[in-house]
C-alpha positions as CSV (number, residue, x, y, z in Angstrom):
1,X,9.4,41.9,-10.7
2,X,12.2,38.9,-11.5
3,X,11.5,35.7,-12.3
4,X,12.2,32.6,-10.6
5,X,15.6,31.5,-12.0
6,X,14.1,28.0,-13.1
7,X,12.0,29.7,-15.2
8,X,14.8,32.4,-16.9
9,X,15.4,31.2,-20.9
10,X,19.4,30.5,-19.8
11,X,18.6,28.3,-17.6
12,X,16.5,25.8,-19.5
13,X,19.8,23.7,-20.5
14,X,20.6,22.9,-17.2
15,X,19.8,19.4,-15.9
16,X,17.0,18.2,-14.3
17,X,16.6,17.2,-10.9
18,X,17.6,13.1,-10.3
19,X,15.0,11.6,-9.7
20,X,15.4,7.5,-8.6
21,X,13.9,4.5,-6.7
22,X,15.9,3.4,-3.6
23,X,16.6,-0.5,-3.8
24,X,19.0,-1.9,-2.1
25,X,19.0,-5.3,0.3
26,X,18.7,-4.6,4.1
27,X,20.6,-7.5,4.7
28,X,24.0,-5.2,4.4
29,X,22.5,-2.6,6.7
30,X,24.9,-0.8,9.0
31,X,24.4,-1.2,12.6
32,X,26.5,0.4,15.4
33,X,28.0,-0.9,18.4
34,X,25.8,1.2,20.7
35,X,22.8,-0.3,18.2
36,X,24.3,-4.0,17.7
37,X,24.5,-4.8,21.4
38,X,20.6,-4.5,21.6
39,X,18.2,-4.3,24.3
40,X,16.0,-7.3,26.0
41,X,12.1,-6.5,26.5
42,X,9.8,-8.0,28.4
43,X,6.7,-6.5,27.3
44,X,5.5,-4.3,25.4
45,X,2.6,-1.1,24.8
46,X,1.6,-0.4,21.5
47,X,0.1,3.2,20.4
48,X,-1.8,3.8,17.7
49,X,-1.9,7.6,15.8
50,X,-3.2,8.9,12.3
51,X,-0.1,7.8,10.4
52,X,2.1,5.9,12.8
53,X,2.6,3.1,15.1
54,X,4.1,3.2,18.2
55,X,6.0,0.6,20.0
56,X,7.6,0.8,23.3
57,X,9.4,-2.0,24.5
58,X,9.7,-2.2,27.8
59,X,11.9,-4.0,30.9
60,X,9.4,-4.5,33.7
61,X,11.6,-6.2,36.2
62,X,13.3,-5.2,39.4
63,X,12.9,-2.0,41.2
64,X,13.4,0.2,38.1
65,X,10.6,-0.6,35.2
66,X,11.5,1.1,32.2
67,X,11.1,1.4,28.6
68,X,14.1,0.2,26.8
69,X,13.6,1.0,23.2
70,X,10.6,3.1,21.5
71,X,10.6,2.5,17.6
72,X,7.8,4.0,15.3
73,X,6.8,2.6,12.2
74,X,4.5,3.9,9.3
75,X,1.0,2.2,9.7
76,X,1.4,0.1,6.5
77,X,5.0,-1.2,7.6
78,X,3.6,-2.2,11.3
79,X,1.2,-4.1,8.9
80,X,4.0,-5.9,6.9
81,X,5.5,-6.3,10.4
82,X,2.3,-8.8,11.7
83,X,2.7,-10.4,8.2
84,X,6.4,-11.5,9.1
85,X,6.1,-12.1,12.3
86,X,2.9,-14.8,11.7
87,X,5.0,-16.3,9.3
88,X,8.4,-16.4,11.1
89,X,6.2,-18.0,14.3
90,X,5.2,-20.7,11.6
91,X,9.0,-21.6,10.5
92,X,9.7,-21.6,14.8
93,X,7.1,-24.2,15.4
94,X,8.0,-26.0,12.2
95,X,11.9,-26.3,13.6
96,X,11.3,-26.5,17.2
97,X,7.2,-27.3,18.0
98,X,4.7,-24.8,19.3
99,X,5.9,-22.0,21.3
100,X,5.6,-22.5,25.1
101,X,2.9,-20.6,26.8
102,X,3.7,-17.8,29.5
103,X,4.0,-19.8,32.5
104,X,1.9,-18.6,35.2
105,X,2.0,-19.7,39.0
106,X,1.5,-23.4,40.1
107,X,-0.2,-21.7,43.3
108,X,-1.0,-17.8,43.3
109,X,-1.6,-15.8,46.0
110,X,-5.4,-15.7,47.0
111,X,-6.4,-11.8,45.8
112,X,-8.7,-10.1,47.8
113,X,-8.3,-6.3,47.7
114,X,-8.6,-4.1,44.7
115,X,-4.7,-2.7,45.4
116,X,-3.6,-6.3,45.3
117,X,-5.7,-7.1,41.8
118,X,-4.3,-4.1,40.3
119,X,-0.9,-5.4,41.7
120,X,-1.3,-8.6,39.8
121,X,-2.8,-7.5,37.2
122,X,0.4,-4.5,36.3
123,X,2.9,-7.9,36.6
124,X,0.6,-9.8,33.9
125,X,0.8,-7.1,31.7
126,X,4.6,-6.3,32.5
127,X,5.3,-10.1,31.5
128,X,3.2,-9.9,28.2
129,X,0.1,-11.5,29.7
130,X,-2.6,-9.7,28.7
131,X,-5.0,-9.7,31.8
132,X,-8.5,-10.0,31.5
133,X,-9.8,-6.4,31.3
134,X,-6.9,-5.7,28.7
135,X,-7.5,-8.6,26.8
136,X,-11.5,-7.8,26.6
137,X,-10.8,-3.9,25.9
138,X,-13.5,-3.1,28.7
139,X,-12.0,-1.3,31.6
140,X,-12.9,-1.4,35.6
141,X,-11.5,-0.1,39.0
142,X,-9.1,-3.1,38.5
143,X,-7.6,-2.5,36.0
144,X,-4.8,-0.2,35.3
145,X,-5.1,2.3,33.1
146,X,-2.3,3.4,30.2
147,X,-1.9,6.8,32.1
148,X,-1.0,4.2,35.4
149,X,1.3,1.9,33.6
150,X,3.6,4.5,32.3
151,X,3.5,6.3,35.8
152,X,5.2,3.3,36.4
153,X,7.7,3.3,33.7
154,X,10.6,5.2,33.4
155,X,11.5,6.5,30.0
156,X,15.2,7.8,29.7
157,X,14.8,11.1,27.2
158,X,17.5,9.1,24.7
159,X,14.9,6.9,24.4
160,X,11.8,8.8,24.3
161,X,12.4,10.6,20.8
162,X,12.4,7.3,19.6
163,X,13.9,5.3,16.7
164,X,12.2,5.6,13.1
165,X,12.1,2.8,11.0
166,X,10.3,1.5,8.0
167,X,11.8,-1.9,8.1
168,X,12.0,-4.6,10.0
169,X,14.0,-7.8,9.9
170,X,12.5,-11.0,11.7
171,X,14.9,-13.9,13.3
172,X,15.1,-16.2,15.7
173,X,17.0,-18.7,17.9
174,X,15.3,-21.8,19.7
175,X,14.6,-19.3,22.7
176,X,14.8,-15.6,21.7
177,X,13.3,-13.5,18.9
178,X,15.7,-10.8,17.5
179,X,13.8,-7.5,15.9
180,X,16.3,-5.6,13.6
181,X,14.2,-2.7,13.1
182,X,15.5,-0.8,10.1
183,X,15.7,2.7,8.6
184,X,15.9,1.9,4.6
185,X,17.1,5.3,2.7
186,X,20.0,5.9,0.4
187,X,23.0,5.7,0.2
188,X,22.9,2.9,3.7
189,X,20.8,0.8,5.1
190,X,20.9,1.4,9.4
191,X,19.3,-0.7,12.1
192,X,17.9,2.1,14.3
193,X,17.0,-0.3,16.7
194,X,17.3,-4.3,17.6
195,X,15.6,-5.8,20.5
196,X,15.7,-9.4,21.9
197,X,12.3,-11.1,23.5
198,X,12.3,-14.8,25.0
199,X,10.0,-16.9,22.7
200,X,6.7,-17.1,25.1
201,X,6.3,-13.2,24.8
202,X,6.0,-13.4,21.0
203,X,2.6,-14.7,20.7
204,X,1.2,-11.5,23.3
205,X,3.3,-8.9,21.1
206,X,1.7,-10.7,18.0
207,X,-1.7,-9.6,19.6
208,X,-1.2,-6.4,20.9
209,X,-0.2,-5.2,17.2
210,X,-3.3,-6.9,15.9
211,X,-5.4,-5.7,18.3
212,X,-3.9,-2.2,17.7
213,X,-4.1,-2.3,13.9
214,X,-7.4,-3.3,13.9
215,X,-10.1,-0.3,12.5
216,X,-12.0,0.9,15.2
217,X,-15.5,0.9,15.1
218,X,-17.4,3.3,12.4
219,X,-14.1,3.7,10.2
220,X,-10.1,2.8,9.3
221,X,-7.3,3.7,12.0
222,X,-7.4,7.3,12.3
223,X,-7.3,9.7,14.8
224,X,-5.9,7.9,17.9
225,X,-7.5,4.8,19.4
226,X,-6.8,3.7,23.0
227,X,-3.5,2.4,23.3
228,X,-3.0,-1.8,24.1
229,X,-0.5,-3.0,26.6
230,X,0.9,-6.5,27.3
């Protein structure tokens, strides 16, 4: 029987593996066109697994409701990513005052059926209002479930793979919120993903990942807890 080579006397002058700590500032991360030009979102549904966050952004207007962008982010960076975003919301309504509330209709449509609640209810959630049931966590017959909201979405297959990333860089303008989401290895910095929100949707997205990050009851997040949508 041979031995390993590692382990073979004439091979004990070679030199050992490199071994190093990568460091380097995200602000010089490489972005491609395809990347740069970003994607605008709406809303958003946040998934929760064992080791991994899950966010799909989504476009929920017009005939064709899809997910633009899908980015997944190690648990403890989706919590460095509520960190940022609380503080970055604080900066906004330093510079420009509090951010302006989801406006809603001066005078909605009476609701009388169970298809029309559920109807209402899908546009809420589509413009990052949670509704009621949502925002509670109980469900009922009028309320749509995850299974029926993403019935509802389409999810092209470039986008369904998702984008990994275990960074994420916060900015904003007096009416949009820009998410560089980045993946930080050597030798380059890349932004696997950017995506643009208008500033009423923030506050909703701040929730869902709260909501989502939260331990459920009896233990930390593990296993997978039902997703949130807004």
């Amino acid at each position: 029987m041979s031995s390993h080579p590692e382990n073979d006397p004439q091979h004990h002058d070679d030199p050992p593996p490199l071994h190093g700590q990568v460091r380097h500032s995200q602000l010089s991360a490489r972005i491609s066109d395809e990347v740069s030009v970003g994607a605008f979102s709406n809303g958003v549904m946040v998934l929760t697994g064992p080791f991994e966050l899950v966010i799909d952004f989504a476009m929920r207007m017009g005939e064709t409701q899809r997910v633009v962008s899908r980015v997944i982010l190690p648990l403890i960076v989706a919590r460095q990513f509520v960190a940022v975003l609380q503080d970055n919301m604080r900066l906004y309504e330093q510079n420009f005052g509090a951010i302006p509330a989801m406006p809603r209709p001066k005078n909605p449509e009476p609701v009388s059926t169970a298809e029309e609640l559920d109807a209402v209810e899908g546009q809420l959630a589509g413009a990052g209002i949670p509704s009621p049931a949502m925002e509670s966590g109980k469900s009922s017959a009028a309320s749509p479930s995850i299974d029926d909201i993403y019935d509802d979405l389409k999810i092209p297959e470039a986008v369904a793979i998702g984008r990994y990333a275990n960074a994420v860089m916060v900015r904003h303008s007096g009416t949009e919120y820009c998410f560089d989401f980045i993946a930080n290895f050597y030798p380059r910095s890349c932004v696997t993903s950017r995506v643009y929100m208008a500033i009423p949707h923030i506050p909703p997205v701040l929730t869902s990942l709260q909501r989502a990050l939260q331990p459920p009851a009896g233990g930390p997040i593990g296993g997978i807890p039902g997703p949130s949508a807004n």
